[in-house]
C-alpha positions in Angstrom: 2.5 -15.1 -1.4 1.9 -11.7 -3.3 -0.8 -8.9 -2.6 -1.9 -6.4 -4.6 -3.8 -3.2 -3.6 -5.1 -0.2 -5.4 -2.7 3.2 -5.0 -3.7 6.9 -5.3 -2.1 9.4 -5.8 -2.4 12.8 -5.2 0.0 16.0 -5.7 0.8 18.7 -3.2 0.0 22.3 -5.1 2.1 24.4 -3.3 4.8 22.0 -1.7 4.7 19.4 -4.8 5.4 16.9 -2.5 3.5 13.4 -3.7 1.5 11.7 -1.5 0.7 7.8 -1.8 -2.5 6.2 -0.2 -3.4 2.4 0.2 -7.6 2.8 1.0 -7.9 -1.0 1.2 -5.4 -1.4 4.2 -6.9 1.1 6.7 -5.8 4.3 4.0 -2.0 3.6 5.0 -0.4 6.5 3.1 3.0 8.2 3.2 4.4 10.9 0.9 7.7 12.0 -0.7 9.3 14.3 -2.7 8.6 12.4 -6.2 6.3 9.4 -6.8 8.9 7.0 -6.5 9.9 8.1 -3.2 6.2 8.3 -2.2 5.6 4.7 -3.2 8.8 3.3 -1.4 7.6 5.1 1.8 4.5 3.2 1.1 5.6 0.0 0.8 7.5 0.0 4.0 4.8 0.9 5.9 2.3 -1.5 4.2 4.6 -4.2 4.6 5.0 -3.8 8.0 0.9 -3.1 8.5 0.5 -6.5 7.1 3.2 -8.2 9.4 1.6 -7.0 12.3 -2.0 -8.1 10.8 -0.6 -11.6 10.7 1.4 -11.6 14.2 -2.2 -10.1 15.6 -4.0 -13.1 13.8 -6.5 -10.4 12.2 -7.3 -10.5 8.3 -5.2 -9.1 5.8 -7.5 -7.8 3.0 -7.9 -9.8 -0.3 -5.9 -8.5 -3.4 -7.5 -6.1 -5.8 -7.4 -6.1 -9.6 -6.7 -3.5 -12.3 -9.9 -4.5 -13.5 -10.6 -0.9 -13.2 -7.4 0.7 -14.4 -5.3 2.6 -12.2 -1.8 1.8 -10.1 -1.5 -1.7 -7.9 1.4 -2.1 -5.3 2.4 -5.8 -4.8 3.2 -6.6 -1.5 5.6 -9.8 -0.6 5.4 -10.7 2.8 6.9 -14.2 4.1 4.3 -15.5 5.7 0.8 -14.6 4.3 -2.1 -16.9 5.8 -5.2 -17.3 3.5 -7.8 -15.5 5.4 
């Protein structure tokens, strides 16, 4: 099953390093040096958020839509139970 969740974005001025946040899953962010690498960092570790969310037996939060405009990340994990 497939998540999706709302991504910001946000530039560094002086180090220009990217940063990537999640605010729907607990504002799970990472950062890299472009927005690629930012958003790969970020996947990782929301990946592995969720994981733990299902080992833990907690809620993972319901997908969000573009309705508003604006980036989603899609999140595969292998086991996803319909909270």
């Amino acid at each position: 099953m497939r998540r999706s969740y709302r991504v910001e974005l946000e530039t560094d001025p002086l180090t220009r390093q990217v940063s990537a946040t999640l605010p729907t899953l607990n504002c799970t962010s990472d950062f890299g040096d472009t927005a690629e690498e930012a958003l790969s960092n970020l996947r990782f570790l929301a990946e592995g958020l969720v994981e733990l969310l299902l080992e833990r037996g907690e809620p993972v939060p319901a997908s969000e839509t573009a309705d508003d405009g604006g980036l989603l990340m899609a999140l595969h994990v292998d086991e996803f139970n319909d909270l």
